[in-house]
C-alpha positions as CSV (number, residue, x, y, z in Angstrom):
1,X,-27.1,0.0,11.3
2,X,-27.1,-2.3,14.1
3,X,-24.5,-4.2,16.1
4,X,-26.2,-7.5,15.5
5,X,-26.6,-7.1,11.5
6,X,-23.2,-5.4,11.3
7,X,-21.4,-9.1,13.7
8,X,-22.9,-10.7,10.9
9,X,-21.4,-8.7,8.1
10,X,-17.9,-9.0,10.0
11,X,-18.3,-13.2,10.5
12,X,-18.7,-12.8,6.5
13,X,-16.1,-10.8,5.6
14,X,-13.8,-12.7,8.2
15,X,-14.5,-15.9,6.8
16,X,-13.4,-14.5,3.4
17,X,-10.5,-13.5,5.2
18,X,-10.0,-16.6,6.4
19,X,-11.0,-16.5,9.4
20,X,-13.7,-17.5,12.2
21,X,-15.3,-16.5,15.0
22,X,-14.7,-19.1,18.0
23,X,-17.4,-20.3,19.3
24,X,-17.7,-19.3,22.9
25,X,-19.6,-16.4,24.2
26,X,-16.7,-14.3,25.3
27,X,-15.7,-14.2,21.5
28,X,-19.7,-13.5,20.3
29,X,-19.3,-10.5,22.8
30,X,-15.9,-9.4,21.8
31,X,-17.9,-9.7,18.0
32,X,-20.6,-7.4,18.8
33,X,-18.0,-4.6,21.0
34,X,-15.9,-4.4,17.4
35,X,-19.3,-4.0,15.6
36,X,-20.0,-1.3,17.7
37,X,-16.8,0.2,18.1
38,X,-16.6,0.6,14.4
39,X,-20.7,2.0,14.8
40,X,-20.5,3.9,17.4
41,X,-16.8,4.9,18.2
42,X,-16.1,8.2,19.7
43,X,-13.9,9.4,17.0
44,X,-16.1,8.1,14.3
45,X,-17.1,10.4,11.8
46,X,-18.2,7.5,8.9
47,X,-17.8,4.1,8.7
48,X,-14.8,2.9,6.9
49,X,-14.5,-0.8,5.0
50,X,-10.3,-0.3,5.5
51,X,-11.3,-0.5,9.4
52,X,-13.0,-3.4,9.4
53,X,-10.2,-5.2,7.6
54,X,-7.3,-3.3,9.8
55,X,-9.2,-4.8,12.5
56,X,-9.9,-8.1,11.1
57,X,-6.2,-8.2,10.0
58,X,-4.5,-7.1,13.7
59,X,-5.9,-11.1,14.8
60,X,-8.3,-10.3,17.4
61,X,-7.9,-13.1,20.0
62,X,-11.7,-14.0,19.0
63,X,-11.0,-15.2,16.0
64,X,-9.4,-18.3,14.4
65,X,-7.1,-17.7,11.6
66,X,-6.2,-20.3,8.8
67,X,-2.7,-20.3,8.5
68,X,-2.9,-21.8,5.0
69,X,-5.2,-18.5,3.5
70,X,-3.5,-16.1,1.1
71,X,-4.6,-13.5,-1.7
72,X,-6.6,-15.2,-4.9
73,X,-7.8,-13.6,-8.1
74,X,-11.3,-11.9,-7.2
75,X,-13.9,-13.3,-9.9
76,X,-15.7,-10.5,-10.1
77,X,-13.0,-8.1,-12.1
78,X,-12.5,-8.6,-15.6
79,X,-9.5,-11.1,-16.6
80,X,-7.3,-8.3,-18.4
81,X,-7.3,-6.5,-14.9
82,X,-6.4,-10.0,-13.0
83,X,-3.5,-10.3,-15.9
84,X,-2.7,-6.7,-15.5
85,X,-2.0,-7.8,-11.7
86,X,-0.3,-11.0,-12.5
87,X,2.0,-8.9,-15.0
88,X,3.0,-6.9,-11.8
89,X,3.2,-9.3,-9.8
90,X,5.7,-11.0,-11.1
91,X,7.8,-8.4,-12.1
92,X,8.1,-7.4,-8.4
93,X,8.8,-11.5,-7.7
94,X,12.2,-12.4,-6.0
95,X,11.9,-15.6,-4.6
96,X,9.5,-17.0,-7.0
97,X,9.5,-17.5,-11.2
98,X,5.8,-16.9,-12.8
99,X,6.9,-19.2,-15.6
100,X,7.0,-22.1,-12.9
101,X,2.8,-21.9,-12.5
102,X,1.8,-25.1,-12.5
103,X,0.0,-26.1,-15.8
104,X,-3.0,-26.9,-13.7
105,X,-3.6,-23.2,-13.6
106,X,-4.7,-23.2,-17.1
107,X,-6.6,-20.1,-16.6
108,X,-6.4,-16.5,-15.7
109,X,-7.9,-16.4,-12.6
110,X,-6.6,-19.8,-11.8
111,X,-2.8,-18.3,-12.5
112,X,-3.8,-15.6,-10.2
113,X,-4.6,-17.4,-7.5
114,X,-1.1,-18.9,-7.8
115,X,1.3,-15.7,-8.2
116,X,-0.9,-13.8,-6.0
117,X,-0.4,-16.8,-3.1
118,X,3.2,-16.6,-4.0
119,X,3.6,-13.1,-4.0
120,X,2.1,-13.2,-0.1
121,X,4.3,-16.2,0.8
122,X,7.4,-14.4,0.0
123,X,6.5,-11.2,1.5
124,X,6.2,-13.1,4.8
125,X,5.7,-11.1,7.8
126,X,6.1,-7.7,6.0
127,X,2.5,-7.5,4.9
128,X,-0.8,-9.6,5.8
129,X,-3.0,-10.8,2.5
130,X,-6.0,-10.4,5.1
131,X,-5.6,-6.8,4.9
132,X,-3.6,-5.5,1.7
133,X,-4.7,-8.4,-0.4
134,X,-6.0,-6.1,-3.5
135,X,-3.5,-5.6,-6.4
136,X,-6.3,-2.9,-8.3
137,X,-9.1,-5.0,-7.2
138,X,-8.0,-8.3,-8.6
139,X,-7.1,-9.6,-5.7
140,X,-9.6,-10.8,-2.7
């Protein structure tokens, strides 16, 4: 439950984001604030994971973003629950076809990683992948 453990969480989870922390010590600072913020913060009654991503997702100026990052099928869930997402996926899909994957993604998780990238793409600026990136938890 310290700042400094907690800065190290976030680089983690930022990174998995998509994202870095510059490297300059106003950013490390700025790091170890939003650690405590979400620690310590006056209206904090328990520590929330959504926060952490909310923040993460809002761009803090101290970190980098790649611009390239989108939603891929978390490897940890069960493949019926990642096809159970592609399935809605592309039945929500406007400006992309699901029978266009590319026959390099020959597997589930591997087609997930496309329609869920897709999926982001179109939405555009309407929702960020580094915070609502989830579809049931088969999405990361």
């Amino acid at each position: 439950k310290s700042p400094s453990q907690l800065s190290r969480f976030i680089q983690r989870v930022a990174e998995k984001m998509g994202a870095t922390v510059k490297d300059d010590a106003k950013s490390k600072a700025s790091l170890i604030g939003f650690a405590e913020e979400i620690l310590y913060g006056k209206a904090r009654k328990r520590w929330l994971f959504a926060d952490l991503a909310a923040g993460i997702g809002s761009r803090p100026e101290w970190l980098e973003f790649d611009e390239s990052a989108r939603c891929v099928a978390n490897r940890y869930v069960p493949p019926d629950v990642v096809g159970a997402a592609i399935g809605w996926a592309c039945s929500e899909a406007k400006t992309f076809n699901c029978s266009d994957v590319p026959v390099d993604c020959n597997y589930t998780y591997r087609i997930g990683d496309w329609v869920f990238s897709r999926y982001y793409r179109e939405l555009a600026g309407e929702a960020s992948p580094l915070v609502s990136c989830d579809f049931g938890g088969a999405g990361t």
